[in-house]
Structure formats: structure tokens, C-alpha cells
N, C-alpha and C positions, 0 to 999 in steps of 0.2 A: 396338781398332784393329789390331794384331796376328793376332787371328784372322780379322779382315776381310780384309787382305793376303793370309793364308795360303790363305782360301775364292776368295779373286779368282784367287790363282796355279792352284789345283788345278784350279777351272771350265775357267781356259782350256786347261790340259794336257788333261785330259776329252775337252775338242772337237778338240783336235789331235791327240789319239789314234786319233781316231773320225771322219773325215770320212765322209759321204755323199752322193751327187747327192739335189736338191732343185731344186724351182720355186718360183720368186720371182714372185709378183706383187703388184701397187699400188693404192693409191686411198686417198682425204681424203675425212674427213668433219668435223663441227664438232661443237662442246660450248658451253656457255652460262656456268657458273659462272665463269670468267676475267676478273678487270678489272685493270684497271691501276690502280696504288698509287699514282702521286703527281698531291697534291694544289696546287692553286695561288692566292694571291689573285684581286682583281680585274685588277690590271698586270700578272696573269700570273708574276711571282714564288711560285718555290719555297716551300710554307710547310713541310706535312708530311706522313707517312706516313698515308693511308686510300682508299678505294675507289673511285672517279673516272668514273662510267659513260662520260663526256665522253671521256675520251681513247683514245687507241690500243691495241688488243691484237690476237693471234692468238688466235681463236678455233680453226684448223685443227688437225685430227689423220690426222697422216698414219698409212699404215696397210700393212704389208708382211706376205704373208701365205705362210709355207713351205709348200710341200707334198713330201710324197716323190712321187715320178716317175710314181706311179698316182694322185695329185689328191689324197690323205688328207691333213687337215691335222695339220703336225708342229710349228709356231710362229706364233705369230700377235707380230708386233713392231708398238710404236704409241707414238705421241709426243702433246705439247702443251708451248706455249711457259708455263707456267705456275709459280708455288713453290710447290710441295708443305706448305702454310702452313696446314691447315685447323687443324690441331690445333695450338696455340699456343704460346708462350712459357713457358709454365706448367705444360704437359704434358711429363712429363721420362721419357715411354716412351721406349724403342726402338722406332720404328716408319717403314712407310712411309710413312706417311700415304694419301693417298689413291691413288698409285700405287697403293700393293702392295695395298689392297682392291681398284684394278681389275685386277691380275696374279691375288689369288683370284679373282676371279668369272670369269675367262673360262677360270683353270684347273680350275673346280669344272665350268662349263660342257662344258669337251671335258677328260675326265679324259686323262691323260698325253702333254696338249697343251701345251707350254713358251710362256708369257705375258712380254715382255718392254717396260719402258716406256724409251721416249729421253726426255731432257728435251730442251727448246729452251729456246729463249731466251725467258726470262721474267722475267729478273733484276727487273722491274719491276713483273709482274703478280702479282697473287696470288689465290688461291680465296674466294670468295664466295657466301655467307658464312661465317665462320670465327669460332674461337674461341668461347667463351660455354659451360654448364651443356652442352649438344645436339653438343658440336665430335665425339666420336666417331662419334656417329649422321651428323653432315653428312657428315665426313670417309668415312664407307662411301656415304653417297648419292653424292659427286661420284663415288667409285673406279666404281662401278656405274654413273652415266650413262656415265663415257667409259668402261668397259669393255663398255655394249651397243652405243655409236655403233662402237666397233671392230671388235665381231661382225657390226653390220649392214653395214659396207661391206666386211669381208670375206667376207660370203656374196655379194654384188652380184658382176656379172662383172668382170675387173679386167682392169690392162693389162700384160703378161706381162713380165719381164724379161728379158733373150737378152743372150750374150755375154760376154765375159770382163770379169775384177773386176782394175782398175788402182786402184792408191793411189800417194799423192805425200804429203809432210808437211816440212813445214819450222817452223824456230825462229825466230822474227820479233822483233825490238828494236823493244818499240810504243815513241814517245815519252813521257816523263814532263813533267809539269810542273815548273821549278825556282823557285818562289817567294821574293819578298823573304822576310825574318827578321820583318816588322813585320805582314807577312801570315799566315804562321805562329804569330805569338803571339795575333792576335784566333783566330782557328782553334783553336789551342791552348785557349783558354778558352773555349770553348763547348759544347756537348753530347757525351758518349762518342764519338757514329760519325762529330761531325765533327774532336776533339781526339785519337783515340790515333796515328791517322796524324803528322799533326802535332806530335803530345810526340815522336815518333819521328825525326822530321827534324828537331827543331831539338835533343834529345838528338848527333847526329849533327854539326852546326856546332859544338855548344860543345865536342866533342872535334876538332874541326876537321879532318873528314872530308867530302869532297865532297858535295853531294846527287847520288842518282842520275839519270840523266839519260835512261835506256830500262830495259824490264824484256825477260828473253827469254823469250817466249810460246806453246808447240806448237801449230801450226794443220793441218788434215788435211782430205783430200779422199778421197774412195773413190768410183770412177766405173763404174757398172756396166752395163758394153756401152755402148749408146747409150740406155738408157732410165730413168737412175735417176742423180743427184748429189747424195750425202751428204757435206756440209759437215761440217767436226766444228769446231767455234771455242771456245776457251778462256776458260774463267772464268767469273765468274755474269753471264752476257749478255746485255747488254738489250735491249728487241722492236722496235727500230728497226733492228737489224741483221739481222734478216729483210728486211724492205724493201730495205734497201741492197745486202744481199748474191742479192736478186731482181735489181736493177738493173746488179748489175755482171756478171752470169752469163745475166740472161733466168729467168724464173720457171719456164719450162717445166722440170719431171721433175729439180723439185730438192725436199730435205729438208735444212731447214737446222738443226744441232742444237747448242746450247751445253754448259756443262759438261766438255767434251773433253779429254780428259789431263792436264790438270791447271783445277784451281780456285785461283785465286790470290787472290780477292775480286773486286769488280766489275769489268764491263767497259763502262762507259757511249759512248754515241755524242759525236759531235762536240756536239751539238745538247744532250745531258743536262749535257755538262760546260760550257755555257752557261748553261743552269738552275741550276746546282747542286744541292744537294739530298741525299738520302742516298745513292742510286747514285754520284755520283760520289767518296765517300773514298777509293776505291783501292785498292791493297793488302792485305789482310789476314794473308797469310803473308811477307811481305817489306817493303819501305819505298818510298814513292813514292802520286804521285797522277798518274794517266792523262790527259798533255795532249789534246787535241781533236787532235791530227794523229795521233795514234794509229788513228784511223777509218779512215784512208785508209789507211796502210800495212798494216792488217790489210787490208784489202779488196784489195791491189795483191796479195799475198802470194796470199789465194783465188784472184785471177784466173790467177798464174802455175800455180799447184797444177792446174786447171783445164785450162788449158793442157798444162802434164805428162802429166796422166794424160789427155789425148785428150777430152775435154766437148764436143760437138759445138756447132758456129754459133759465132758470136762475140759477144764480151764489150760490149752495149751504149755505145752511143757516148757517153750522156749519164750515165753510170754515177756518176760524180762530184756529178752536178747532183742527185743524189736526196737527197731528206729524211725521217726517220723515219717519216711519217705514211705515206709513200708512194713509190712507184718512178718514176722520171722515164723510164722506158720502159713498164711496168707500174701506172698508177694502181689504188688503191685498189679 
């Protein structure tokens, strides 16, 4: 971990060292292997964790491609809202996973062309299929499909970027849940991912110590020119908050991306923390479970960000009215 820190500090002095003019251009393409993880009875009740063709996912990859000033390409950057899960539980590599076999292939492809992956918001999707005797071999197949869908719409004509690069970032108090003591203890006694939160908070009461009541969470925007809104939203995020955060900003010449400055454990929608289920435990580096009004103030937070940094048009009226599955200005 140590040396990770020390390789993250040195990269960014590198580039800070070394600025140079570049052209930015855009374009989305899609991948297939993506589903969404949770599963439900017939009443629609939360049961448990497996591959769900039925429900919601982001299939999109967005795709930004550098060139220096004469068209050569210098980076090619690309996301998916996806967990990096091919390889399993059981596999105790250090590895990308499928990412980094798609950052080899496109860096094998243009040798001393710099491959870089965003995650999104995927907290809830995972690759498909995974695990099993073959997880390496799949884990290189997914990295290769999304690393040709990358190449192909970066060779496509794209849509330029122009204009200066604004950022805005603010620390945001999402709401927490304060549960009875009597709720806590069925929680408490029930499976690892829905009991360590829980042993945690009612460890907390019996020293007679408050429960917390908001966590503070970095949220980031980067707006470039009038052609490009990168979201940066915190924590392992889940793919309803694409939608939502289409609805509160307009879908157009945005890239929405989780994991952002910090990881804290999950970040579930209004709508998951209804379901319940495993997305919603909460926390994992501190204490607390994410009430449902948490959705909105991170969403108010983007809009202001938004706002800040100059995003042109305005923040959809029905921005509110949106639901996971879909955008109340933007359907499906």
C-alpha cells in the first residue's frame, strides 16, 4: 500500500513536470459482458448476490482520445460502469483484472501510447461470466473486447473538445441512517456484509457514544469548455446514479464516474436503500449506513458543482422525479 501511494505521488509530479498541448476528443461505444448483480424473489424482495439479466446496467464506454497537436495519438482514456470481478474471491493475485488486460492490449496495440481505464459506477454490476477453472482466460477476453470497442471508436471521427478546463469540488454530509438498538441486533446477527456495520454501531451505544448521523464525502466536477462533464462521485457507486445524475444535469456531453477520491464502501440510491440487500451496508472504512436522503444531497452538491464550474443549459426541472432504471428528462 506504501508503495502504491509512493507510485501515485511520483506519476502525478511526472505529469506536472511535463505539461504539453494536446487534443481531446470523444465518443461512446458499448460492451456486452456487464450485468447487474442483484437478485430478487417473486415480491420483488432482495434475496442475493448473482447475475440478473433482467435488471439495470450501463452497458456505455466512454472513450477520450489524446493526440499531440499534429493528430498522433498519445492516450487513449475509457471507462465502464462495471466491478472489475472476473477473477474471483479465490484468486489472491495482484492484478487488474480485466481492466489492466484492456490497458495491455491497446498499449501492445500503439506501442508508447499511455492506456488509461475510469471506472464508473458499477457498484452493483459485475462481469459476466466470472470465476470458475477459465476466470483468467475470461478475465483477458472481457479486457480485449472493451479494449477493441475503445480502439474502434477511437479511430471513428470524434467530437472535438475546445476550451478551458474548470473544476469545482466540494465535501458533502450525505445523511446516515440512525436505527433503533432492536434493529441493529436482528442486523447484527445475520450474515458478515449485513452484521460488521452493525456490531459497529451498537459497539458504539454500549460505550454510549452517539450514532453518526452524516459521513463527509468528496464530490468533483471537471468541465471542459462547453463539450465534456466529468463527474467524479465517491465511493463504490451504484448504476442508478448514472441515470439520476443524467436527469439532474441533461445527458448531453457528460461522463459520469464513481470511485472518486475516496472509497469509503458503498454508495447506494434512494431506491437500493429500499431494497436492501448487500449494496446497501454502508461504510466500510468508518461507521454508518447511508439513509435514502443521501441521493438527493449528493445530487444537489453535483448540480451546484455544475453550476461553479460553468456546464452549460440547465439542470432539468424534473431532476428529482428520476428513478434508477431511468431519467425523468432522458428515458431509457
Amino acid at each position: 500500500t506504501e508503495q502504491l501511494f509512493d507510485r501515485a505521488a511520483e506519476a502525478a509530479e511526472a505529469a506536472l513536470a511535463n505539461p504539453q498541448p494536446a487534443r481531446l476528443r470523444r465518443g461512446t461505444g458499448a460492451v456486452a459482458f456487464p450485468r447487474n448483480r442483484r437478485l430478487f424473489d417473486a415480491e420483488g424482495r432482495y434475496v442475493r448476490m448473482g447475475p440478473n439479466p433482467d435488471a439495470a446496467f450501463d452497458p456505455r464506454v466512454p472513450v477520450l482520445r489524446v493526440e499531440d497537436p499534429d493528430g498522433a495519438l498519445r492516450a487513449l482514456v475509457f471507462g465502464l460502469s462495471c466491478h472489475a470481478v472476473t477473477l474471483d474471491k479465490q484468486n489472491l493475485a495482484l492484478s487488474g483484472d480485466f481492466p489492466g488486460f484492456a490497458q495491455a492490449a491497446v498499449e501492445a496495440r500503439f506501442p508508447g501510447v499511455q492506456a488509461q481505464f475510469v471506472q464508473g459506477c458499477g457498484a452493483d454490476v459485475n462481469s459476466h461470466p466470472r470465476g470458475g477453472p477459465n476466470q483468467w482466460e475470461q478475465a483477458r477476453r472481457h479486457g480485449e473486447a472493451l479494449a477493441e470497442e475503445a480502439i474502434r471508436v477511437a479511430a471513428e471521427p470524434l467530437k472535438e473538445i475546445c476550451g478551458t478546463l474548470r473544476t469545482a469540488r466540494e465535501e458533502v454530509a450525505l445523511p446516515l441512517r440512525v436505527l433503533p438498538r432492536s434493529q441493529l441486533e436482528r442486523m447484527a446477527a445475520g450474515p458478515i456484509w449485513e452484521s460488521h456495520n452493525a456490531k459497529r454501531l451498537l459497539a458504539l451505544l454500549a460505550r454510549g457514544q452517539p450514532l453518526p448521523v452524516a459521513y463527509p464525502a468528496p464530490v468533483a466536477l471537471w468541465q471542459f469548455g462547453s463539450d465534456l462533464t466529468l463527474v467524479g462521485l465517491p465511493g463504490e457507486t451504484t448504476s442508478g446514479y448514472i441515470p439520476l445524475t443524467e436527469a439532474a444535469l441533461g445527458s448531453e456531453n457528460l461522463w459520469v464516474a464513481g470511485y472518486c477520491n475516496q472509497v469509503f464502501g458503498y454508495l447506494p440510491t434512494a431506491r437500493l436503500v429500499a431494497e436492501g440487500g448487500y449494496e446497501t451496508v454502508g461504510l466500510i472504512a468508518d461507521v454508518g449506513l447511508f439513509a435514502p436522503e443521501a441521493q438527493e444531497t449528493l445530487l444537489a452538491a453535483v448540480r451546484r458543482l455544475a453550476r461553479q464550474a460553468g456546464r452549460p443549459g440547465r439542470p432539468c426541472a424534473k431532476a428529482g422525479a428520476a428513478k434508477d432504471g431511468g431519467s425523468a428528462c432522458h428515458p431509457p
